[in-house]
C-alpha positions in Angstrom: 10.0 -3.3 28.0 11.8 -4.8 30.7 10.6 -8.5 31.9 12.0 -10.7 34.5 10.6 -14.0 33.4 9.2 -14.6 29.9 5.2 -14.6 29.5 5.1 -18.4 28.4 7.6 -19.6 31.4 6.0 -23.2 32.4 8.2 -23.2 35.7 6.2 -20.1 37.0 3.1 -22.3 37.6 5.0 -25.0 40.1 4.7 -24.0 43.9 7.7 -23.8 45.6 8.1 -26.7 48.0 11.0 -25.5 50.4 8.8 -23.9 53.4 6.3 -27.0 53.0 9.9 -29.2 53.5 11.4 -26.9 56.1 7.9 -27.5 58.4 8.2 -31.5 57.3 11.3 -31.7 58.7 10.8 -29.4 62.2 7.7 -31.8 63.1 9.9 -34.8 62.2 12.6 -33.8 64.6 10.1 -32.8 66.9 8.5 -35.8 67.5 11.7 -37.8 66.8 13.0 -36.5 70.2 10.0 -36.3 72.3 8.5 -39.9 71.4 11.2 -42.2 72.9 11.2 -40.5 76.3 10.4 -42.9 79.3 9.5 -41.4 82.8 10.1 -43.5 85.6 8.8 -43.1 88.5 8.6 -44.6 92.1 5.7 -45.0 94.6 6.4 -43.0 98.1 3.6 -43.7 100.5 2.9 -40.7 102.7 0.9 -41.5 106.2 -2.0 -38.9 106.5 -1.7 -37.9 110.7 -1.2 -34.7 112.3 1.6 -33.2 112.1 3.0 -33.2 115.7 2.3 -36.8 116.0 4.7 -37.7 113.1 7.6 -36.1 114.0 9.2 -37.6 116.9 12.6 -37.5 118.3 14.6 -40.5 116.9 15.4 -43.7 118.7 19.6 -44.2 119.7 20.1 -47.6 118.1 19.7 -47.0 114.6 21.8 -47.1 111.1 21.7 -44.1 110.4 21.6 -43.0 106.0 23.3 -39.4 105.2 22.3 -37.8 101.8 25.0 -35.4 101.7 26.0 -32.4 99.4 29.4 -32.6 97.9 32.2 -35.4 96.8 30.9 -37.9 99.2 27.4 -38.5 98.3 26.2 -40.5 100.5 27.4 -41.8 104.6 26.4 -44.5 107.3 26.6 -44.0 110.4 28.3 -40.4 109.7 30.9 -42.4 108.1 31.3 -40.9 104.1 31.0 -43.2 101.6 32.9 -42.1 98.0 30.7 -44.4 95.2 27.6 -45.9 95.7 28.8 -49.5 95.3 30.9 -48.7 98.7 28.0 -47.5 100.0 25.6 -49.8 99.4 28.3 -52.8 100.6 28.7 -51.0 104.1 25.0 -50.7 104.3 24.1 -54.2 103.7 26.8 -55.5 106.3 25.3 -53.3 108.5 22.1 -54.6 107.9 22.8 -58.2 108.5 24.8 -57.9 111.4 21.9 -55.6 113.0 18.7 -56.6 111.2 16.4 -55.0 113.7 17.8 -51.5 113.8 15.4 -49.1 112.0 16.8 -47.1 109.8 16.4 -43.2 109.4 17.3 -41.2 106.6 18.6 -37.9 106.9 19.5 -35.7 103.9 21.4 -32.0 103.2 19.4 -29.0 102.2 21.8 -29.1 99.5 21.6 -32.7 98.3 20.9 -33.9 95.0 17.0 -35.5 94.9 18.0 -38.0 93.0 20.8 -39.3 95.3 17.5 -39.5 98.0 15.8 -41.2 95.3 18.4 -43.7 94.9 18.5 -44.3 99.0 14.7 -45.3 98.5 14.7 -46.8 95.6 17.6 -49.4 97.1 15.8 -49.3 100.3 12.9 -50.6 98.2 14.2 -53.5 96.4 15.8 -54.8 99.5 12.4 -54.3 101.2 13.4 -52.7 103.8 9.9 -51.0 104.4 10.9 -49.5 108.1 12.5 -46.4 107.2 12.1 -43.1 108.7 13.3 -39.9 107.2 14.8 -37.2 109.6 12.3 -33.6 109.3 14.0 -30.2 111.4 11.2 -28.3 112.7 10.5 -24.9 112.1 
């Protein structure tokens, strides 16, 4: 007769361990990369009016912030700025020499969020709390 293991093999009582491991090690990656993540976010206030009364056609002294879509990111006074330390240098000279201006910011259909984010977010720190974004009707 024809036996793949002998009748007294001890080894044939001892579980095998490798799926038990394999799960170990998928829940320990698992929560490796999901534990560390950080979300940042940033407070927008919204004003609660109607709708025709908030959008109203923009004043002619103004600076004037582009979000754009493309190489240029980002442009004052439809001037293109390349980096966002250029950017944010032309801004602020701006700024002082015209402290009063409000400032209205106007961004592509195509622009990167977060490049509208960072407009805020620098808007923000410098409290500059005047801002007005541009809206197209429909």
């Amino acid at each position: 007769m024809i036996q793949s293991r002998p009748v007294n093999d001890e080894s044939s009582f001892v579980p095998d361990l490798t799926p038990l491991l394999d799960i170990i090690f998928i829940v320990m990656v698992f929560l490796l990369l999901t534990a560390n993540i950080q979300i940042q976010t940033m407070e927008v206030a919204i004003p609660q009016t109607e709708e025709s009364k908030v959008l109203n056609p923009a004043d002619e002294d103004m600076l004037a912030i582009t979000v754009l879509a493309g190489e240029a990111s980002w442009a004052l006074q439809g001037t293109p700025y390349p980096d966002w330390a250029s950017f944010t240098a032309a801004f602020m000279e701006n700024r002082q020499r015209h402290p009063n201006k409000p400032v209205v910011i106007a961004a592509d259909k195509q622009a990167s969020v977060e490049n509208m984010l960072k407009v805020l977010a620098f808007l923000q720190s410098n409290n500059i709390n005047a801002t007005n974004i541009v809206m197209e009707e429909e």
